[in-house]
N, C-alpha and C positions, 0 to 999 in steps of 0.2 A: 214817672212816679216809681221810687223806690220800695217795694213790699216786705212784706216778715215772711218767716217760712208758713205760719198758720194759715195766712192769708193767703199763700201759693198753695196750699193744701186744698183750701174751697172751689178754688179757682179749677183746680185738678180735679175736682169730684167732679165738680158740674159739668166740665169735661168729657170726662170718662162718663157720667151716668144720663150722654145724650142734652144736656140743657144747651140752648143756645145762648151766645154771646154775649147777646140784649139784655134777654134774661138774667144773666148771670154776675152783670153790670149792673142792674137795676136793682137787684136782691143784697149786690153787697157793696154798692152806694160809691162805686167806682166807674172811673171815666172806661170808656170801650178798647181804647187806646190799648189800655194796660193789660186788660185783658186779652186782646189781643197777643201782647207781648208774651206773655208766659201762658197762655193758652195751650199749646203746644209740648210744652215742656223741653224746648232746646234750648229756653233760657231760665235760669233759676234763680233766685236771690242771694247778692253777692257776687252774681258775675259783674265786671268789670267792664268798663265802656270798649267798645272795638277799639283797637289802636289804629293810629294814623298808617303805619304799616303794615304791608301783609309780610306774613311768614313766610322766608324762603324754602327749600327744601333743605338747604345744608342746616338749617336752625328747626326746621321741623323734625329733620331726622337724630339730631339732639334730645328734644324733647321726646321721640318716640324711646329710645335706648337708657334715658331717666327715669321714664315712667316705666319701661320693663322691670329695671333694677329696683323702682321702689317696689315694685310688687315681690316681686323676687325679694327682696329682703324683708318684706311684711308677711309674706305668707300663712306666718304661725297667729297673726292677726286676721283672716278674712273670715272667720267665725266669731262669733259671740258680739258682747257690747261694746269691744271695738274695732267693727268690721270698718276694714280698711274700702273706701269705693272710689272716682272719679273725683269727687270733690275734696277727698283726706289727700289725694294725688295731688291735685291741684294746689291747694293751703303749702302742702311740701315742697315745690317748686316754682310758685310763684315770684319768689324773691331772688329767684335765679335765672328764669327763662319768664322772657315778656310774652304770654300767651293769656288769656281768659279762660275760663271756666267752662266756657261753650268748646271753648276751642280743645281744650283738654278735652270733654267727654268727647267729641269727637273721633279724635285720636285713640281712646280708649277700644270705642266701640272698633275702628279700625284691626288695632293690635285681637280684639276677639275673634275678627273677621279670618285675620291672618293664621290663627294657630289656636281655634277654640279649645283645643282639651288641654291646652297645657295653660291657655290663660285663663284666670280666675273670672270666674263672672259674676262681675260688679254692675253693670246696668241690667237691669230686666226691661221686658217687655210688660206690655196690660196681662194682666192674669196668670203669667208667670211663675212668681212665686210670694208663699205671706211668712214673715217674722215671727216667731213667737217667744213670750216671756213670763217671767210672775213676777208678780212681787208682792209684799206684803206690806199691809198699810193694820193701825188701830183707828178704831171706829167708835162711836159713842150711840148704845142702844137704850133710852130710857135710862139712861147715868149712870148704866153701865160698861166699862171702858175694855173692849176686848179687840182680838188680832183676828183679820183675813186676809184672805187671798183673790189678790188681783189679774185675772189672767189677762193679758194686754197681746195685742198681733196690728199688727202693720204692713201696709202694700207697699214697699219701698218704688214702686215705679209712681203713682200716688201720691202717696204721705199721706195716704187715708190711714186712722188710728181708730181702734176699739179697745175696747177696755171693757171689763164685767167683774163684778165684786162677787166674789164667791167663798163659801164658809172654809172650804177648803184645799185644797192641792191633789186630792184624792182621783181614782180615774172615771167616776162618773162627772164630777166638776172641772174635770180637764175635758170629755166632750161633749160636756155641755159646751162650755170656751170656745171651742172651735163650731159648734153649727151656731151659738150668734153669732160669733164674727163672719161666718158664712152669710148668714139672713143681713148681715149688715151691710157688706159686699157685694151684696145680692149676686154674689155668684160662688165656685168651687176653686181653688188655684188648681194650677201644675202641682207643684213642689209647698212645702213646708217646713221652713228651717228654726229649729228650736234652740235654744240656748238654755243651759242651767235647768234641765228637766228636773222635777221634785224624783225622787227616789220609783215610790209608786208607777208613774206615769212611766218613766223607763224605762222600768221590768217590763211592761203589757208591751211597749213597742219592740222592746228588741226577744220576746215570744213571738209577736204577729209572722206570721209568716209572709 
């Protein structure tokens, strides 16, 4: 059974927040099977069936020195909303080297292994590190039609998502944002990578000492 990513999102909470298999199969009306399959998260939606052949080393090491170079040439993309990771690797070189998307992260986490500070780090680990964003949406209060602020944060190891409407981008509404998504998370990351900070919020962080 082929999944959506929403659907691999669930699959990943219940996961990571202790549920069993069974459980988790019975809750979201899916064979065991599948859950099994992306339980784990070393297969993800959109990978591609194994191929009949395995990869040699001369063809692996191909695809290692492709993937360095895309990094290398994406660099100035591994921040913001379009953070370059395993699977933007993969879409770019699919069409040219026969490997899967398992097989790519693979290799990824490999080349991290080999030369962490100079390679980017695109896969995390659980708890790791959380995303954060805003954005603004209008809302309708009593027929009245006005603008807030969305603070949004994501587990990219996950694809757990939070999201909280807040009246506005100021710095008590920025950490409020972050202890719900904490309570949501039910826990604290490592790191937290922010994109597009409001004005406000920026000044306070780059005072913090």
């Amino acid at each position: 059974m082929v999944i959506d990513t929403d659907l691999y999102a669930k699959i990943r909470k219940y996961k990571n927040n202790g549920v069993s298999m069974r459980h988790a199969a019975a809750v979201l009306g899916i064979n065991r099977k599948t859950i099994k399959r992306y339980w784990d998260g070393d297969i993800t939606p959109g990978d591609r069936k194994a191929y009949p052949y395995s990869v040699d080393n001369t063809e692996k090491q191909a695809v290692m020195e492709a993937l360095k170079k895309y990094f290398e040439d994406n660099r100035d993309f591994s921040k913001g909303k379009q953070t370059i990771n395993a699977q933007t690797a993969w879409k770019a070189l699919r069409n040219t080297y026969h490997v899967g998307e398992s097989t790519v992260r693979r290799y990824v986490r490999e080349l991290k292994q080999e030369d962490p500070q100079a390679f980017i780090p695109l896969d995390f680990e659980p708890g790791e590190c959380m995303q954060v964003d805003w954005t603004e949406v209008k809302i309708c209060i009593k027929g009245h039609l006005c603008k807030a602020q969305v603070f949004c944060a994501v587990l990219p190891y996950s694809y757990d998502i939070f999201a909280m409407v807040l009246p506005n981008a100021q710095w008590p509404c920025f950490m409020e944002g972050h202890i719900g998504a904490f309570e949501h998370f039910n826990g604290v990351v490592e790191r937290v990578f922010y994109d597009n900070l409001p004005a406000p919020c920026l000044m306070v962080l780059v005072k913090m000492p």
